[in-house]
N, CA, C and O atoms as CSV, one atom per row, in Angstrom:
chain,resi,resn,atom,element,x,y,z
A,1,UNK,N,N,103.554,60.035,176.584
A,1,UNK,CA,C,102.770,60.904,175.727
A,1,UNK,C,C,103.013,60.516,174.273
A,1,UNK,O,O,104.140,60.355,173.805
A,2,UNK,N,N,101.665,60.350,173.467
A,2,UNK,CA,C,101.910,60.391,172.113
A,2,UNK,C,C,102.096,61.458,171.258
A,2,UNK,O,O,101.918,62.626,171.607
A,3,UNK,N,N,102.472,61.088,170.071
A,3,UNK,CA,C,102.493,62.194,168.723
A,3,UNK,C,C,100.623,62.398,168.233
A,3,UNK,O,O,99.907,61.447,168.549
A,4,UNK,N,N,100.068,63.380,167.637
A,4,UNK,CA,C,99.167,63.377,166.941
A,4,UNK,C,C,99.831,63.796,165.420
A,4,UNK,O,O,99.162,64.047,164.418
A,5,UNK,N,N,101.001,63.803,165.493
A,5,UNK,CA,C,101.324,63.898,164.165
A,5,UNK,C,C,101.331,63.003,162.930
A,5,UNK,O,O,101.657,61.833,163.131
A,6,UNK,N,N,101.028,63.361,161.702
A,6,UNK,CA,C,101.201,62.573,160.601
A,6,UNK,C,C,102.442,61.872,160.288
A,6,UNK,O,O,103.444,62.552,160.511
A,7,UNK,N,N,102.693,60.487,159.750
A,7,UNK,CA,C,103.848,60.029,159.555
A,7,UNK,C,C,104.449,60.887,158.585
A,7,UNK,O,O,103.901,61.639,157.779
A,8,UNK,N,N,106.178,60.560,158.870
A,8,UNK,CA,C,107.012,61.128,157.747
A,8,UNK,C,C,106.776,60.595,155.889
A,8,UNK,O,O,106.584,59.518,155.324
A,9,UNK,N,N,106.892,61.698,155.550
A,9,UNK,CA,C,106.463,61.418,153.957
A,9,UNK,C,C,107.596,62.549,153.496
A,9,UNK,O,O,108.217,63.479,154.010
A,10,UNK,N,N,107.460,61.795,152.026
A,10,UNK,CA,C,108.814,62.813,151.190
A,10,UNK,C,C,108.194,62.060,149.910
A,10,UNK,O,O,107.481,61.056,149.920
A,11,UNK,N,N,108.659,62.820,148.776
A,11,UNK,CA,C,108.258,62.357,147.479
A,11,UNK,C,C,109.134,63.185,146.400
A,11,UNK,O,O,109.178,64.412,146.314
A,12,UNK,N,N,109.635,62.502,145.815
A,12,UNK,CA,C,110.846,63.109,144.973
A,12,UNK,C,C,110.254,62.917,143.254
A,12,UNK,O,O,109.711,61.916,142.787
A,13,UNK,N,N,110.510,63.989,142.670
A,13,UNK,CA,C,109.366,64.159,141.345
A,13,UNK,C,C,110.822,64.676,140.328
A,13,UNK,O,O,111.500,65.702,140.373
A,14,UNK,N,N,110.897,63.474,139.463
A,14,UNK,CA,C,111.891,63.700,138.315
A,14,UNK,C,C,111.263,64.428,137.316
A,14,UNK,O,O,110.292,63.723,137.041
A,15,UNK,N,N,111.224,65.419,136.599
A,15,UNK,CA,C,110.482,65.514,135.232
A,15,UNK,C,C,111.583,66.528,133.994
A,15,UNK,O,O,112.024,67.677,133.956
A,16,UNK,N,N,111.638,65.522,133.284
A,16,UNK,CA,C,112.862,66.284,131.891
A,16,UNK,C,C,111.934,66.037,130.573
A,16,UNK,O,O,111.321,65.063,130.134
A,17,UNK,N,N,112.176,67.750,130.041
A,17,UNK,CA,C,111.570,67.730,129.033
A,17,UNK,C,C,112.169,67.021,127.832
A,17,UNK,O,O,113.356,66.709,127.921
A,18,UNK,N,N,111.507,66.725,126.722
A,18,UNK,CA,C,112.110,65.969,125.527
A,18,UNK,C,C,112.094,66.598,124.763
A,18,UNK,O,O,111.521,67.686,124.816
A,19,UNK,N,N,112.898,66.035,123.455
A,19,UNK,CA,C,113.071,66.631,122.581
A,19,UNK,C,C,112.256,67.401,121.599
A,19,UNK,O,O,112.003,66.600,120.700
A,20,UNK,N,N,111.779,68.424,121.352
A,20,UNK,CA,C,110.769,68.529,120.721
A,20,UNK,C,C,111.090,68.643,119.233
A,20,UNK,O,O,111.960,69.307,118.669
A,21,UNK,N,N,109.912,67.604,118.614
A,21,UNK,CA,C,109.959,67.350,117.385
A,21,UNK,C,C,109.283,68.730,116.580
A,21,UNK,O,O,108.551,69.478,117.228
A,22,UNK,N,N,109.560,68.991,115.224
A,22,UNK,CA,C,108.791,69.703,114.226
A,22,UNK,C,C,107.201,70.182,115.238
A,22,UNK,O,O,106.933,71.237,115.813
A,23,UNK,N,N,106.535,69.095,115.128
A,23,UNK,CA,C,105.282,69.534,115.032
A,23,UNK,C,C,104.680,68.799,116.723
A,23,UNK,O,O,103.546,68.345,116.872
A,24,UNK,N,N,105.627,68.840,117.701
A,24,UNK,CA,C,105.381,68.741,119.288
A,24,UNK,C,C,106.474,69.612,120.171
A,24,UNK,O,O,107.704,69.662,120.198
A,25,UNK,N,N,105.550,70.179,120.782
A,25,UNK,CA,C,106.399,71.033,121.788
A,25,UNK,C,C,105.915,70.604,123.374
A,25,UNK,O,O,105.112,69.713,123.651
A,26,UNK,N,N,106.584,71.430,124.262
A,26,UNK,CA,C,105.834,71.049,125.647
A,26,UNK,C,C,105.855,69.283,125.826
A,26,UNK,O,O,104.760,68.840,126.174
A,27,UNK,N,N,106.992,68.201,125.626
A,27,UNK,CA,C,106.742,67.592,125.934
A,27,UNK,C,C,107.513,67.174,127.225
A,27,UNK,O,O,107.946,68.017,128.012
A,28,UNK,N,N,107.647,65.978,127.383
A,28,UNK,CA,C,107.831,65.880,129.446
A,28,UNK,C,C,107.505,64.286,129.589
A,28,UNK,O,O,106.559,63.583,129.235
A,29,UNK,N,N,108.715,64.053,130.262
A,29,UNK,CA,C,108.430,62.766,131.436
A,29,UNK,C,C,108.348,62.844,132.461
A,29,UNK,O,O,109.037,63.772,132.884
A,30,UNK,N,N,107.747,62.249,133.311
A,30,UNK,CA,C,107.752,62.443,134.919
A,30,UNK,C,C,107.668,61.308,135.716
A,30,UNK,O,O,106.748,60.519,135.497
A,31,UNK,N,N,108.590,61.055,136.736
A,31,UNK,CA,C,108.735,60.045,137.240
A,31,UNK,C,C,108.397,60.161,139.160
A,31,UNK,O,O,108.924,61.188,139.587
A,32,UNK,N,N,107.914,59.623,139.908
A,32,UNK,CA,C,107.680,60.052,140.786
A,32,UNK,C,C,107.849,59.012,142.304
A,32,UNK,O,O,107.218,57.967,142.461
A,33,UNK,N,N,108.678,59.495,143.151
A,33,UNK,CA,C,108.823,58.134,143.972
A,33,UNK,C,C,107.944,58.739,145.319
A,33,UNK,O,O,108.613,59.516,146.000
A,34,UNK,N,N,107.056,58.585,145.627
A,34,UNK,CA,C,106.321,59.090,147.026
A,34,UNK,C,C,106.656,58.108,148.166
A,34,UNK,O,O,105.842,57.190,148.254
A,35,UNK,N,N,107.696,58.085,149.089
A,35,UNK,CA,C,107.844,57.107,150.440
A,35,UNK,C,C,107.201,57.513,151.782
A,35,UNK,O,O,107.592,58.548,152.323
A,36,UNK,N,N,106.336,56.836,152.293
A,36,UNK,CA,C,106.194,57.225,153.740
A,36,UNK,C,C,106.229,56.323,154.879
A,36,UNK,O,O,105.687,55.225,154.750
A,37,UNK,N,N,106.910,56.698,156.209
A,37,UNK,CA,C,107.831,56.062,156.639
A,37,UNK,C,C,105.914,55.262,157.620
A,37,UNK,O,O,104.763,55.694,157.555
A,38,UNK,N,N,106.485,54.084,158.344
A,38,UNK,CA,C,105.535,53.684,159.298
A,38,UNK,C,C,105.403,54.715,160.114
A,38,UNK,O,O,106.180,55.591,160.493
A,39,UNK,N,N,104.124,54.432,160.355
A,39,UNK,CA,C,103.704,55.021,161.872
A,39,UNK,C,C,103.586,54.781,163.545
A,39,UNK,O,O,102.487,54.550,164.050
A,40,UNK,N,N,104.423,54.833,164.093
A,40,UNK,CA,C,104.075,53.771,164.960
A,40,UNK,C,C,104.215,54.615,166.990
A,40,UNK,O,O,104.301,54.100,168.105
A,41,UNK,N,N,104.154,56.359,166.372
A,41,UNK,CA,C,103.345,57.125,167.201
A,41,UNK,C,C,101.856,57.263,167.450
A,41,UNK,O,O,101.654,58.457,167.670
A,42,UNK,N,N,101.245,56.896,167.484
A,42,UNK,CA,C,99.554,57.040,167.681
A,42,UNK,C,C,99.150,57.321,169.075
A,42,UNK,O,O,99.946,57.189,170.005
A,43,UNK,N,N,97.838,57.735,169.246
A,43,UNK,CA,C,97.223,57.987,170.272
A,43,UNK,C,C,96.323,56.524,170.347
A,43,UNK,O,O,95.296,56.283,169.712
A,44,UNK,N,N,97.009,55.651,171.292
A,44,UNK,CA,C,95.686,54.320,171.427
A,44,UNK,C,C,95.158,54.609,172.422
A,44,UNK,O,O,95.155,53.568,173.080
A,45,UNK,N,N,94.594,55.536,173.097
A,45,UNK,CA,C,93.581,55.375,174.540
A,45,UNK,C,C,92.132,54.805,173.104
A,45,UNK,O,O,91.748,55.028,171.955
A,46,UNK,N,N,91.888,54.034,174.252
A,46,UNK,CA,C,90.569,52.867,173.414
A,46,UNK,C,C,90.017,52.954,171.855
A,46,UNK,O,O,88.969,53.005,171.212
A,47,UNK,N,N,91.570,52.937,171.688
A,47,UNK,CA,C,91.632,51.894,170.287
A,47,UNK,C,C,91.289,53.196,169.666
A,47,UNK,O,O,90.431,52.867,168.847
A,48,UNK,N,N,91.453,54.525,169.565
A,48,UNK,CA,C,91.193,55.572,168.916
A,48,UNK,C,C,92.459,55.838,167.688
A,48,UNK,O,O,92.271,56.789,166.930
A,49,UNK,N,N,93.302,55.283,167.566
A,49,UNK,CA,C,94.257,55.050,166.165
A,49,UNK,C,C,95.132,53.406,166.408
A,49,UNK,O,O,94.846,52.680,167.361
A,50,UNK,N,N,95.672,53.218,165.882
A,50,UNK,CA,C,96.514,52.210,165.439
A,50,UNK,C,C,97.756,52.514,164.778
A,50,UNK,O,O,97.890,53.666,164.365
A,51,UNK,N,N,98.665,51.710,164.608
A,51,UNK,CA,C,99.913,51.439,164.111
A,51,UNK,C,C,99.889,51.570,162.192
A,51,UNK,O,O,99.403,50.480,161.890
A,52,UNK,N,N,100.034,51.975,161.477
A,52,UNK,CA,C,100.090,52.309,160.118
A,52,UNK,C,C,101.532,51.926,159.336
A,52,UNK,O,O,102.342,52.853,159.337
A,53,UNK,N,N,101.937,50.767,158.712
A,53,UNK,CA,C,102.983,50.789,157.823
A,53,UNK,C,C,103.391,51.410,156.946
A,53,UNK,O,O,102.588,51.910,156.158
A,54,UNK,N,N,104.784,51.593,156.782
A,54,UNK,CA,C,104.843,52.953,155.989
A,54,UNK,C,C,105.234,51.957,154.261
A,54,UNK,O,O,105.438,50.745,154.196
A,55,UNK,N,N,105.233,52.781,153.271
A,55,UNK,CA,C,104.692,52.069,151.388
A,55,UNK,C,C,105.625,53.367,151.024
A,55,UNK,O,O,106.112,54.322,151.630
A,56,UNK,N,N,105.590,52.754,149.430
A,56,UNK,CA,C,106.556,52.853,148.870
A,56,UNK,C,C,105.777,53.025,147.374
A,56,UNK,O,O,105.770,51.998,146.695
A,57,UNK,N,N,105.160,54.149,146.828
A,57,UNK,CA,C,104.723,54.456,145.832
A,57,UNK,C,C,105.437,54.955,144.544
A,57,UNK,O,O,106.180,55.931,144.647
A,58,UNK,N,N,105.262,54.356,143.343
A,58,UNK,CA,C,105.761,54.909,141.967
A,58,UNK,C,C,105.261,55.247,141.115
A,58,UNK,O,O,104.457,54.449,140.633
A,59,UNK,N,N,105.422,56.563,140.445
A,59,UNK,CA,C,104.158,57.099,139.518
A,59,UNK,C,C,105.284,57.372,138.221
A,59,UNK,O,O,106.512,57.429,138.292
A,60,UNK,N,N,104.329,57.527,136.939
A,60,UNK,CA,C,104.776,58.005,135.799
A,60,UNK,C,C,103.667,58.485,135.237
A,60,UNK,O,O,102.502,58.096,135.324
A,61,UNK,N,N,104.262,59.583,134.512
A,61,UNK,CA,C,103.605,60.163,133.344
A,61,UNK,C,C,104.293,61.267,132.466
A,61,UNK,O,O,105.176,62.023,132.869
A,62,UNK,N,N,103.674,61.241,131.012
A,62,UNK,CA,C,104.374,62.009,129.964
A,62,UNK,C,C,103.219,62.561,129.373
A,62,UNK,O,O,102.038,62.342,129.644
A,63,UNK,N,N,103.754,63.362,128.465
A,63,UNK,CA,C,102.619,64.451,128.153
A,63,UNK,C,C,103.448,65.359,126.887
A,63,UNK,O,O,104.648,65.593,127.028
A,64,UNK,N,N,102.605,65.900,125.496
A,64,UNK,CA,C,102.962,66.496,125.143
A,64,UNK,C,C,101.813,67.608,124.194
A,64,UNK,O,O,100.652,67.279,124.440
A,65,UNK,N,N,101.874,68.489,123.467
A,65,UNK,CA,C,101.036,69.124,122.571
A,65,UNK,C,C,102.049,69.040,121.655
A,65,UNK,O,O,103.270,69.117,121.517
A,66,UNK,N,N,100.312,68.720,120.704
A,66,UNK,CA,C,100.933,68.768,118.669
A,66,UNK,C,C,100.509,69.523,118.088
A,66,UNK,O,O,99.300,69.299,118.018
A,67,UNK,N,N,100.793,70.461,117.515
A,67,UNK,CA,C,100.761,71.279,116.625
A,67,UNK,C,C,100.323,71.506,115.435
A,67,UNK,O,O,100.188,70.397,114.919
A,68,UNK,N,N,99.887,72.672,114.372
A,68,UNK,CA,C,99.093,72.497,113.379
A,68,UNK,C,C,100.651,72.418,112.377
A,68,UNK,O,O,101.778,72.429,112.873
A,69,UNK,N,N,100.401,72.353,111.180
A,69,UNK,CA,C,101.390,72.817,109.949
A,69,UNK,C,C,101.343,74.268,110.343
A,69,UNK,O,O,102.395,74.808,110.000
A,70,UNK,N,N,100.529,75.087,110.928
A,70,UNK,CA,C,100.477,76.140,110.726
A,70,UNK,C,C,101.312,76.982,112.047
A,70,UNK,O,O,101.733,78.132,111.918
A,71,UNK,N,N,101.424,76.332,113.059
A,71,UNK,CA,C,101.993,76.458,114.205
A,71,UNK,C,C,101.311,76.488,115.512
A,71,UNK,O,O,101.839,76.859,116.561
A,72,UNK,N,N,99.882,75.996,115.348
A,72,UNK,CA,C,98.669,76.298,116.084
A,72,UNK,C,C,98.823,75.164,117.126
A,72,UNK,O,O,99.465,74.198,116.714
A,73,UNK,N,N,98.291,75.080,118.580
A,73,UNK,CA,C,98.465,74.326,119.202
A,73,UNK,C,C,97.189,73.306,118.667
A,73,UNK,O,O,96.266,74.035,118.303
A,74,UNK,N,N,96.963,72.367,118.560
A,74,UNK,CA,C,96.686,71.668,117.607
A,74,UNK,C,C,95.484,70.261,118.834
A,74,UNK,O,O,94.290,69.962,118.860
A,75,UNK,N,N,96.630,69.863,119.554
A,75,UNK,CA,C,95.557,69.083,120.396
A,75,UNK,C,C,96.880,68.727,121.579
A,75,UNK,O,O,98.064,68.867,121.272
A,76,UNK,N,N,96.401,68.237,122.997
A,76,UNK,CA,C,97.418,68.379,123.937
A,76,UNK,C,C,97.033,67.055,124.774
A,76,UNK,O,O,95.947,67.047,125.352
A,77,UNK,N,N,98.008,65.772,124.872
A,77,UNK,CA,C,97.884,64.530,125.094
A,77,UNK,C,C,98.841,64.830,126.150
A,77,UNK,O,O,99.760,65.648,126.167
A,78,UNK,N,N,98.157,63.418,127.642
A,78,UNK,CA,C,98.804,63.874,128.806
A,78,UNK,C,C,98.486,62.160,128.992
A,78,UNK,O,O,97.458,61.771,128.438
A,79,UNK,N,N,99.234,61.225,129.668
A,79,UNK,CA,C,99.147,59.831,130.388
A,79,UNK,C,C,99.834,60.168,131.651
A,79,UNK,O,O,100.615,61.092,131.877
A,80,UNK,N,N,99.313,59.073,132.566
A,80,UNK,CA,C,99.864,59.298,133.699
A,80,UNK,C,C,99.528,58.154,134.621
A,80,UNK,O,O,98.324,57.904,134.665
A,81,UNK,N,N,100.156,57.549,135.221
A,81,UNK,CA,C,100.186,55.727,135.755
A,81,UNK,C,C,100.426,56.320,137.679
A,81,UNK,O,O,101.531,56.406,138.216
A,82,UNK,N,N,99.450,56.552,138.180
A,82,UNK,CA,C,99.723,56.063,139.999
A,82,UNK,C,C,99.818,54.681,139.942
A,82,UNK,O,O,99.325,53.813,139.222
A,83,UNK,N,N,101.049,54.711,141.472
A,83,UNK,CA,C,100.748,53.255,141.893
A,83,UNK,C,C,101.033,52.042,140.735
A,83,UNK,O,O,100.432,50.998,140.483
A,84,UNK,N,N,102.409,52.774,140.069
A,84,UNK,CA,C,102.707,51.950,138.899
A,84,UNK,C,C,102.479,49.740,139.700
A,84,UNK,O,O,101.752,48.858,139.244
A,85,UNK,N,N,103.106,49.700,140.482
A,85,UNK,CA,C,103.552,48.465,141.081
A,85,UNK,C,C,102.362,47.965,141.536
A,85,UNK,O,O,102.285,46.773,141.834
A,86,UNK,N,N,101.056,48.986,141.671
A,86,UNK,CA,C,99.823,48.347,142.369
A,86,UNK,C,C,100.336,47.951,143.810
A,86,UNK,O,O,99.898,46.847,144.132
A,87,UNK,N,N,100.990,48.426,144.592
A,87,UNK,CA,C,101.077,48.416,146.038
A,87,UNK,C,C,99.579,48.795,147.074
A,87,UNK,O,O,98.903,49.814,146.931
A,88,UNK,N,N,99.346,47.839,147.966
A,88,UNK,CA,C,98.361,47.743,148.539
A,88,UNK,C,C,98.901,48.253,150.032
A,88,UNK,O,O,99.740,47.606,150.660
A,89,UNK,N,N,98.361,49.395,150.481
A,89,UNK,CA,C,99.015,50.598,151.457
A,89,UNK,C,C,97.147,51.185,152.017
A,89,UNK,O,O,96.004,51.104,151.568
A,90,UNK,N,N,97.988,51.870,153.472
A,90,UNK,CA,C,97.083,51.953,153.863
A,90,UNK,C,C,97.388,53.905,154.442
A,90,UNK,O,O,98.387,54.221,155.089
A,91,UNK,N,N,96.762,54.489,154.197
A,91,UNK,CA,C,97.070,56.111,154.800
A,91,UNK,C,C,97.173,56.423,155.884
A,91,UNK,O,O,96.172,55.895,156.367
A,92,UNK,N,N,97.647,56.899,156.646
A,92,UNK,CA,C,97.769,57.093,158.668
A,92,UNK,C,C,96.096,57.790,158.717
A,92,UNK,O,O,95.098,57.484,159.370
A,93,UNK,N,N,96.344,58.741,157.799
A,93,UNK,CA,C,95.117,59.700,158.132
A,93,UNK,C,C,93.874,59.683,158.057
A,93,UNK,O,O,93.024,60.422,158.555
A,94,UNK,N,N,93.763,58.272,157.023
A,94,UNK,CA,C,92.786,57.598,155.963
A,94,UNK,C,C,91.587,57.046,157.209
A,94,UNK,O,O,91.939,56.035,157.817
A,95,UNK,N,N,90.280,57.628,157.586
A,95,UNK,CA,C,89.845,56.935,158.494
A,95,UNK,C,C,89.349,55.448,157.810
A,95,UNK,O,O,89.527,54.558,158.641
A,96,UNK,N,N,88.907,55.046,156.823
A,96,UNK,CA,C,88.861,54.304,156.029
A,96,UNK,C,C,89.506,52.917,156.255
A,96,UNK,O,O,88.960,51.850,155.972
A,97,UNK,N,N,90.753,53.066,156.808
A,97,UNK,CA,C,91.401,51.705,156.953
A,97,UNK,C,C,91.136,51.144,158.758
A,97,UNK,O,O,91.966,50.478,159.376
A,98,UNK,N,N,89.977,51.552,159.247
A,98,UNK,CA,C,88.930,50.676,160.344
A,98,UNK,C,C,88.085,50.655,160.443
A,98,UNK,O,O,87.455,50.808,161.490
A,99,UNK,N,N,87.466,50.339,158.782
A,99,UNK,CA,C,86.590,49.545,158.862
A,99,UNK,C,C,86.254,48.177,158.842
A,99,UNK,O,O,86.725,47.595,159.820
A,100,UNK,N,N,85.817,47.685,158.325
A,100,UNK,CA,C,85.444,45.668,158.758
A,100,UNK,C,C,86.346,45.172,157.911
A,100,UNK,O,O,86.626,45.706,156.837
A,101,UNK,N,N,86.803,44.227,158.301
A,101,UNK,CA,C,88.034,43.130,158.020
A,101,UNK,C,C,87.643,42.801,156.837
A,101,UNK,O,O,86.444,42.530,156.769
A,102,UNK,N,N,88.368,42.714,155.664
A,102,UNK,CA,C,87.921,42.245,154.978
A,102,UNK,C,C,88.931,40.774,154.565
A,102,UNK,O,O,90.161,40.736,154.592
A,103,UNK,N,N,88.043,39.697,154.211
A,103,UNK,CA,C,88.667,37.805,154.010
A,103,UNK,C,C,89.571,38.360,153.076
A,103,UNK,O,O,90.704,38.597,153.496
A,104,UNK,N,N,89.322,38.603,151.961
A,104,UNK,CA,C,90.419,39.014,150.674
A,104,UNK,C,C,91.479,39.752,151.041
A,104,UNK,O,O,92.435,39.569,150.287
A,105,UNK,N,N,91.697,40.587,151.991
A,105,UNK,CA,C,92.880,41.537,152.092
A,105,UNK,C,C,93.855,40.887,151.623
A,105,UNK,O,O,94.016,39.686,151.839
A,106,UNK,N,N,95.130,42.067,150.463
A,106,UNK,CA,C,95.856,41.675,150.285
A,106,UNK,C,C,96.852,41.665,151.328
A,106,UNK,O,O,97.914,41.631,150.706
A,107,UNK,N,N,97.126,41.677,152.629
A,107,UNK,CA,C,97.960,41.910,153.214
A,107,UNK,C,C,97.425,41.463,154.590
A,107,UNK,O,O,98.200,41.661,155.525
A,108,UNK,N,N,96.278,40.913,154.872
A,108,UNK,CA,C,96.204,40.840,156.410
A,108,UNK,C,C,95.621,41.080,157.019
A,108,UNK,O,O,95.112,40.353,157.872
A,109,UNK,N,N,95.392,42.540,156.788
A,109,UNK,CA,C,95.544,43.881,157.630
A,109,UNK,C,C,94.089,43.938,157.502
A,109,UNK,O,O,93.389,43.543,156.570
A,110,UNK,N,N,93.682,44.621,158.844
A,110,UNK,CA,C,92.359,45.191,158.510
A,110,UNK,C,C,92.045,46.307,157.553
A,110,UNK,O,O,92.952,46.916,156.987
A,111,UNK,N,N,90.517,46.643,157.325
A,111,UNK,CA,C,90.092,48.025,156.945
A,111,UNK,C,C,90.331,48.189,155.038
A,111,UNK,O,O,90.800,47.456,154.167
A,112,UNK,N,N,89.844,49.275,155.063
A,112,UNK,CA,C,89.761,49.109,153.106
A,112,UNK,C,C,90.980,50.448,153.204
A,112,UNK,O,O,91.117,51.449,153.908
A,113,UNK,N,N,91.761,49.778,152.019
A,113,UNK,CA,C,93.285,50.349,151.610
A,113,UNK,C,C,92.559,51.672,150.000
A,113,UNK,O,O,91.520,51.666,149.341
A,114,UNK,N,N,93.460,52.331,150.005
A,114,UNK,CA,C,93.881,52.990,149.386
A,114,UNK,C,C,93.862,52.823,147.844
A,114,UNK,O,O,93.828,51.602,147.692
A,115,UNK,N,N,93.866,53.509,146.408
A,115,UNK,CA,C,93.309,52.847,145.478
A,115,UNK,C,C,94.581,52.294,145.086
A,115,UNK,O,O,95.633,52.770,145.510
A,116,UNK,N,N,94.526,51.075,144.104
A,116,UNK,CA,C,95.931,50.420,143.540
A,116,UNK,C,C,96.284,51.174,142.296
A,116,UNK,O,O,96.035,52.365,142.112
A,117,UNK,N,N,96.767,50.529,141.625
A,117,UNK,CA,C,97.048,51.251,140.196
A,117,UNK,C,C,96.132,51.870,139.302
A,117,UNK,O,O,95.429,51.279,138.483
A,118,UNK,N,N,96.200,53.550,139.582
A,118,UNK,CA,C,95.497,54.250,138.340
A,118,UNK,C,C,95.786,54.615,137.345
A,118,UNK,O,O,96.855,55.219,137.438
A,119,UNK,N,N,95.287,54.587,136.020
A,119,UNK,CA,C,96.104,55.222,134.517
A,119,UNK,C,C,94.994,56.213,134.152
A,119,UNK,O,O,93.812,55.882,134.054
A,120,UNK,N,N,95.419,57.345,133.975
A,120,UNK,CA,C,94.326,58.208,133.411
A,120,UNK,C,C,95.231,58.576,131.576
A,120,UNK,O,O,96.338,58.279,131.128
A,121,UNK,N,N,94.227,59.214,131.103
A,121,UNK,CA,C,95.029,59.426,129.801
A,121,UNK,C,C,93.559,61.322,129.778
A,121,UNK,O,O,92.373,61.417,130.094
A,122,UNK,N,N,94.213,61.987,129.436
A,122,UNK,CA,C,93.545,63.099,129.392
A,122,UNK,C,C,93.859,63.892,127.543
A,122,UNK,O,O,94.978,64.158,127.104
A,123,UNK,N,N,92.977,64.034,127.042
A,123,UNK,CA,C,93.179,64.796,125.769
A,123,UNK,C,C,92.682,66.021,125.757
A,123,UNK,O,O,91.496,65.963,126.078
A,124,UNK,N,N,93.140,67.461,125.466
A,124,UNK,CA,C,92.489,68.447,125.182
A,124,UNK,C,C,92.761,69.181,123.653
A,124,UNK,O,O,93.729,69.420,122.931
A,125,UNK,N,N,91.930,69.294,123.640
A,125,UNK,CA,C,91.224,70.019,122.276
A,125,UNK,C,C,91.061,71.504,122.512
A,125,UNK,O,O,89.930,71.887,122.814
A,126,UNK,N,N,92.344,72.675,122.386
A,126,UNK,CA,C,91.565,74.194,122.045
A,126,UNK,C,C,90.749,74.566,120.868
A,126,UNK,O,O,91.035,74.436,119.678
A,127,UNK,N,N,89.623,75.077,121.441
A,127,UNK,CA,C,88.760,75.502,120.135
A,127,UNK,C,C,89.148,76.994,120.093
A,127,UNK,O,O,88.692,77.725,119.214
């Protein structure tokens, strides 16, 4: 008998605030290690899942709000890096990774993977 369960996952999230200067408060690093182990419970009656390797994800991001002279929250800057290493991984759950082979794979493997390295940068403005 198989598992229908999802592989083991854990993700450990560092975040220490910094020093805040005069005219920034609320600021923050964050560091993030997401591991999930292989999969290698599946249900194969005719080819209905497959075997899934387990990846090793690293994220960062920092973030702070600046302030007026006056003490006003002023404007509020946030960065943030998935997939610092660009690791090419595939999700257990992801139906996505059986679809058609693709020649380029970085890895081999069938099916389309998961996104590589994202950077977002977000600014807000209270009016």
């Amino acid at each position: 008998m198989t598992s229908a369960a999802p592989q083991a996952r854990t993700e450990l999230r560092l975040s220490a605030p910094a020093r805040p200067a005069a005219r920034l408060s609320g600021s923050y690093l964050r560091f993030t290690l997401e591991g999930t182990a292989p999969q290698n419970r599946f249900y194969a009656v005719d080819g209905a899942e497959t075997a899934t390797a387990g990846y090793l994800l690293l994220g960062a991001g920092a973030g702070t709000t600046l302030r007026s002279k006056a003490g006003r929250e002023a404007l509020q800057v946030f960065v943030q890096v998935d997939n610092v290493l660009d690791t090419a991984y595939q999700a257990h759950l992801n139906r996505l990774k059986y679809f058609e082979y693709y020649a380029a794979s970085p890895t081999g493997r069938r099916g389309i993977f998961n996104p590589g390295r994202n950077v977002g940068v977000k600014v807000a403005v209270p009016f």
